[in-house]
N, C-alpha and C positions, 0 to 999 in steps of 0.2 A: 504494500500500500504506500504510497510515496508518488515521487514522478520519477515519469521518464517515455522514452517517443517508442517511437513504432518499430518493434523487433523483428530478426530478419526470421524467414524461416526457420524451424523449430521443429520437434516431434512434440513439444507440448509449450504452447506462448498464451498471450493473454494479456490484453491490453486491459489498463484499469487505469482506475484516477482515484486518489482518495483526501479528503481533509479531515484529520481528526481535531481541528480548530478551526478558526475564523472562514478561510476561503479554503477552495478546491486545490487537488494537488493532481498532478495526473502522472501515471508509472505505467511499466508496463514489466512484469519479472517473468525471468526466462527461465525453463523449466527442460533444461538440455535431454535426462537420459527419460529411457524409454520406459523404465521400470515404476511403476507406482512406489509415491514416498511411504517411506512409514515415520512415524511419529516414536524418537526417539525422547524418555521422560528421566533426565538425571537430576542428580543433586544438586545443591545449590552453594553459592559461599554467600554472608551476606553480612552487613556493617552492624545489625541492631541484633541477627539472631545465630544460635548455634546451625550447627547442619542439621538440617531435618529430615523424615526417612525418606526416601527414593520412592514417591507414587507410581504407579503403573499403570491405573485403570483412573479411566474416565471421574470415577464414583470417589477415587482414593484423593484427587486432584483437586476438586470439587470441593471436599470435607475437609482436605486438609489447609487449604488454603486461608488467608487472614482476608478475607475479603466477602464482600455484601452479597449477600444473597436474593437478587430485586425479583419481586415478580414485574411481570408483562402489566399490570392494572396499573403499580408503582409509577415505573417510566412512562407508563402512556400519561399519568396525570402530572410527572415530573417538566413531561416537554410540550404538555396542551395538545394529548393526542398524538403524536406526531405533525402536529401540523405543520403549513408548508413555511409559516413564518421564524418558524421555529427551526428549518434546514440550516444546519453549518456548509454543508457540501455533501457530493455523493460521489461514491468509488465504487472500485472493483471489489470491496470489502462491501460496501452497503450504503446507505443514507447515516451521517452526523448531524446530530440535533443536538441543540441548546435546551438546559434543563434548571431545574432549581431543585435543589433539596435541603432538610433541616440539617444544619453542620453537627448536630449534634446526634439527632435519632436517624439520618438518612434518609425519609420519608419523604415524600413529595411537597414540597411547599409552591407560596403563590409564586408567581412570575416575576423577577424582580427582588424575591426578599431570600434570605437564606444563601444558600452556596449556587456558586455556577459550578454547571460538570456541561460535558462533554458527553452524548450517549451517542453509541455508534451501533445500528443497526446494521444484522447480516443477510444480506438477499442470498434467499435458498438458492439461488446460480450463479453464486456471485463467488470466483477464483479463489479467495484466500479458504474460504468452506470452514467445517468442523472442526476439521485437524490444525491450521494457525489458531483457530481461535481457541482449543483449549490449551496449543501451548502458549499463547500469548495470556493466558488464565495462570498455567502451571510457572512461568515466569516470574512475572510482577505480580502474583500474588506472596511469594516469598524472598524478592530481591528488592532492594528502596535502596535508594541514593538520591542524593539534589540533584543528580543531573538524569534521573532517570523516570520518565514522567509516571505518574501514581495513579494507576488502575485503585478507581475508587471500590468495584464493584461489578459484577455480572447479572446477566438472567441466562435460564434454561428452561423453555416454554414450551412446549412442542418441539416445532421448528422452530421457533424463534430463538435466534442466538443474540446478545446484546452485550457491550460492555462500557461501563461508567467510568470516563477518566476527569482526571483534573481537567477544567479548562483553559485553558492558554491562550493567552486575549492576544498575542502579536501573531499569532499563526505559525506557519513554516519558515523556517529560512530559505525555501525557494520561491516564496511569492516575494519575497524581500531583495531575494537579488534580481529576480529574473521577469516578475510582474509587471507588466505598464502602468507608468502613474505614483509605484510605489516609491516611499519616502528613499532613496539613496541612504544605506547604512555606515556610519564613517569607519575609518581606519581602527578605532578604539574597538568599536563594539566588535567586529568583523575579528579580531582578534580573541576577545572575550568569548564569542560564540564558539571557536575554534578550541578555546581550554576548555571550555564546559563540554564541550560535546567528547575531547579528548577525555576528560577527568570521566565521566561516563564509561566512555570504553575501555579504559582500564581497569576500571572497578570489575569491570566484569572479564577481561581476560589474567587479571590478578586474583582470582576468588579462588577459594579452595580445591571448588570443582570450578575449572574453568566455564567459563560459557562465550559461544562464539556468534556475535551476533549478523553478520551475513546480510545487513541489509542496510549498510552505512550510506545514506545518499542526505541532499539537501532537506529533500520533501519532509524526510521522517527527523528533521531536528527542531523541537519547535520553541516555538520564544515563549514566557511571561510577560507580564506588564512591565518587567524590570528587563527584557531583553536577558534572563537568564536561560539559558540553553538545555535542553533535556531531552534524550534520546526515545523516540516512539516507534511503537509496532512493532513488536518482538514474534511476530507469527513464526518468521523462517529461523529462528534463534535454534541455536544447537548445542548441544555439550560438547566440551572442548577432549582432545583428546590423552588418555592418562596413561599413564606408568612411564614405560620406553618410547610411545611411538608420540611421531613429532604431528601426525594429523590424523584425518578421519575423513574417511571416504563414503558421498553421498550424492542422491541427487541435486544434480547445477541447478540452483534455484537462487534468483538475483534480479537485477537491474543491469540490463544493458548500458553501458559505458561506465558503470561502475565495478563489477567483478572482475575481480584477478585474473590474469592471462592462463596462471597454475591450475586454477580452480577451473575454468569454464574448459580447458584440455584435458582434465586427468579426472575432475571430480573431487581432486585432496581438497579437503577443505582444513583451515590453521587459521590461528588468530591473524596471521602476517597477512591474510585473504583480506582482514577488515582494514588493516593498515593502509592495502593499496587504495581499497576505497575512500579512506576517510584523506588518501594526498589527492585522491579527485576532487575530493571535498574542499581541499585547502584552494584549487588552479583556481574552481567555481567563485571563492570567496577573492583569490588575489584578480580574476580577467572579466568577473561577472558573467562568465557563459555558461551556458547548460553543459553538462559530461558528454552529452549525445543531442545535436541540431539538425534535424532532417532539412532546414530549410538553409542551411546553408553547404558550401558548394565547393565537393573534393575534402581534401585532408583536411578541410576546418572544421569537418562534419562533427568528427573524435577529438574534444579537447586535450585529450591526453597528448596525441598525434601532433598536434598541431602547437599546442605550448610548448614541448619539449626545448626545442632548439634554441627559446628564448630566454629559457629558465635559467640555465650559468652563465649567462654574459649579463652582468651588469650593464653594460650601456645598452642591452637589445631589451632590458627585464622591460621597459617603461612603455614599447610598443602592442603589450598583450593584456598591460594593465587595465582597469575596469574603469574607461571614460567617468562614468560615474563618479569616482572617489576627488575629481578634478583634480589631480596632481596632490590633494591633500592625504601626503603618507609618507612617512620616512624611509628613503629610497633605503638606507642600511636592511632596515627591518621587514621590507620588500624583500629584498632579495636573500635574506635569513630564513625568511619562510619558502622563497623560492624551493632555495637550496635544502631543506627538510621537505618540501615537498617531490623532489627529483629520490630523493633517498627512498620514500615508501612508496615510490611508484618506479621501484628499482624490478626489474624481471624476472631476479631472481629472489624467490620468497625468504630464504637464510640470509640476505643481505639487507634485508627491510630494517629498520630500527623498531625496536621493541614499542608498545604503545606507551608505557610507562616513559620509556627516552626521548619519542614524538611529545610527550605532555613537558614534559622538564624543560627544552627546548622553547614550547611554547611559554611557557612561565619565565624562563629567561627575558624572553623580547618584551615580555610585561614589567617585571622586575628592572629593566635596565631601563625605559621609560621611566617609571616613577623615579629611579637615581637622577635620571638627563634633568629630569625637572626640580630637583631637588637641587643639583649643583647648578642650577640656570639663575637659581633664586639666590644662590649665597654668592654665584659672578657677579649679578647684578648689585647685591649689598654692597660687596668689596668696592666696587669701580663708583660706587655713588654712594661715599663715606656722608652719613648727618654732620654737617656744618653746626658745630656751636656760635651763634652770636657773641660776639666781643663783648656785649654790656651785659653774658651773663658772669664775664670774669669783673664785672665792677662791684666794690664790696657794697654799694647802696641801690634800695631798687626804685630810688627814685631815677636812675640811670638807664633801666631798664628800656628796651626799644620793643613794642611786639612783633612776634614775628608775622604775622600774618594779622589781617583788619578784624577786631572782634567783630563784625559785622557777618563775616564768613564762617560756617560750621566747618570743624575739622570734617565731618561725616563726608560735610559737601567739598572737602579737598581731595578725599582721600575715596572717595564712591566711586567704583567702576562699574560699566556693563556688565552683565554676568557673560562668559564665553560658552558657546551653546558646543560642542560634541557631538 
């Protein structure tokens, strides 16, 4: 569920759109081998709770999970029916609808008062089916982090399948880069958004039992009010592989121009899979283009393809940069992430850097901001030392001279514009 354009021949594709926020997303994941998936159910590692046992069945999933049990009556009175004014978007997952419920008991409240959620309805024909949605249940019902958006809640109604997540008032990060009309996000946040989503995906390839989440694109990283970043849609999520072996071999299930070249050839799938995608993620945020543009013409088609060449030359980085950003961004720190971005979009999976060394990295170029600014402020002191007035060295203050008109507030000397970010 996420975006992405129109995939080439297939034994099994599927074009879909989804927004589990504000506006619509559109994806389309590719489903390489010919064998039907199974639904693999591992353990978990998690920040707030011990390991918990290894579910298997539908029913074990269900029961064991920390999460709301809504009926179908609940949600319908949570989003006014389903009604159409109440649609967030609709995907290849189903219809997103706007809901309210009480923060406390979770019960449907009026419109307007109590908690926003997010309820995402599942069309019985609809690609992701039964099997993401309970492991997008079996997931985030027992993994939490701040970077990892918070399934409030599920139904299991018949057919009706539904799940209640936190709502996320800025949407996706790809209606933000990639949207007409949308606000241009600056250099700062574009940055921020990159740690969060990083910070995210280590948490979960750093977990006791690993977990591999396999579906790294723009669409599924979505904003808060505060632009904090948190990874959504864990359908295709997988356990990571243990003891000796370095992956785990399964059906190619993805996003075109975001899967690893390893993975869509052989089927290995490895944490180093999410790493490729998430340096697609990085071009996306440093040139503002899609991973994959059908409308545009030859090698530009494939960002990967087509930014390559520009990515280690500092004087060429500035031609594939995102018009957008209007030259506002430190050419250094451009080309820092460049160059971490050419690393996890390296061809060979053991040369990729660790998600944990892509986040450190990122946290750097944050880190060294805040210093540039910090020593910008003490240059500035230095070179424009406070002048004492001579008649405060006179021992009478009848002598005294003021410095400034009492007529004038210091406030209104010393009041600046606030600088907008």
């Amino acid at each position: 569920m996420g975006n992405c354009l129109e995939a080439p021949a297939r034994v099994q594709s599927s074009l879909s759109s989804h927004n589990a926020s504000e506006a619509s997303k559109s994806t389309s994941r590719t489903g390489l081998s010919s064998n039907g998936s199974t639904l693999t159910i591992p353990s978990y590692g998690s920040t707030s709770t011990n390991d918990l046992p290894t579910p298997r069945t539908e029913g074990e999933i269900l029961s064991s999970s920390n999460l709301k049990d809504f009926s179908l009556n609940e949600l319908r009175n949570a989003t006014r029916n389903f009604r159409s004014d109440s649609l967030l978007g609709e995907g290849g997952f189903g219809y997103v609808f706007k809901g309210w419920i009480d923060e406390q008991t979770f019960t449907a409240s009026r419109p307007g008062t109590g908690m926003v959620v997010a309820v995402k309805k599942l069309k019985p024909e609809g690609f992701q089916g039964h099997k993401e949605w309970l492991t997008e249940v079996n997931y985030l019902g027992q993994l939490h982090h701040p970077n990892l958006v918070k399934l409030i809640g599920y139904c299991s109604d018949g057919e009706n399948r539904l799940l209640v997540y936190e709502y996320m008032a800025k949407g996706s990060l790809e209606n933000h880069l990639f949207r007409r009309g949308a606000q241009p996000l600056s250099w700062a946040i574009r940055i921020k958004v990159a740690i969060d989503a990083a910070r995210g995906l280590s948490f979960l390839h750093d977990a006791e039992s690993q977990v591999i989440y396999r579906d790294v694109k723009a669409s599924n990283i979505l904003l808060d009010a505060d632009f904090n970043a948190k990874l959504s849609d864990f359908g295709l999520a997988k356990a990571g592989p243990t003891g000796d072996r370095t992956h785990v071999s399964t059906q190619v299930m993805g996003t075109h121009g975001y899967a690893a070249p390893e993975y869509i050839a052989t089927g290995r799938l490895s944490a180093k899979s999410d790493v490729y995608s998430f340096g697609v993620v990085l071009l996306e945020l440093l040139t503002g283009r899609r991973a994959l543009d059908r409308s545009k013409v030859g090698i530009e088609q494939n960002l990967v393809d087509w930014a390559k060449p520009y990515l280690s030359d500092k004087r060429k980085l500035f031609r594939i940069m995102d018009s957008k950003l209007e030259g506002q961004y430190p050419q250094k720190a451009a080309h820092q992430v460049a160059t971490l971005a050419v690393q996890c979009l390296s061809s060979e999976a053991k040369v990729r850097p660790r998600t944990a060394e892509v986040l450190a990295s990122l946290e750097q170029l944050q880190t060294a901001k805040s210093c540039s600014k910090a020593s910008q402020v003490r240059q500035a002191a230095a070179s424009n030392p406070v002048r004492k007035s001579p008649a405060r060295q006179l021992p009478s203050p009848l002598h005294i001279t003021p410095v400034a008109s009492p007529l004038r507030s210091p406030l209104q000397t010393y009041r600046q514009s606030p600088r907008v970010h």
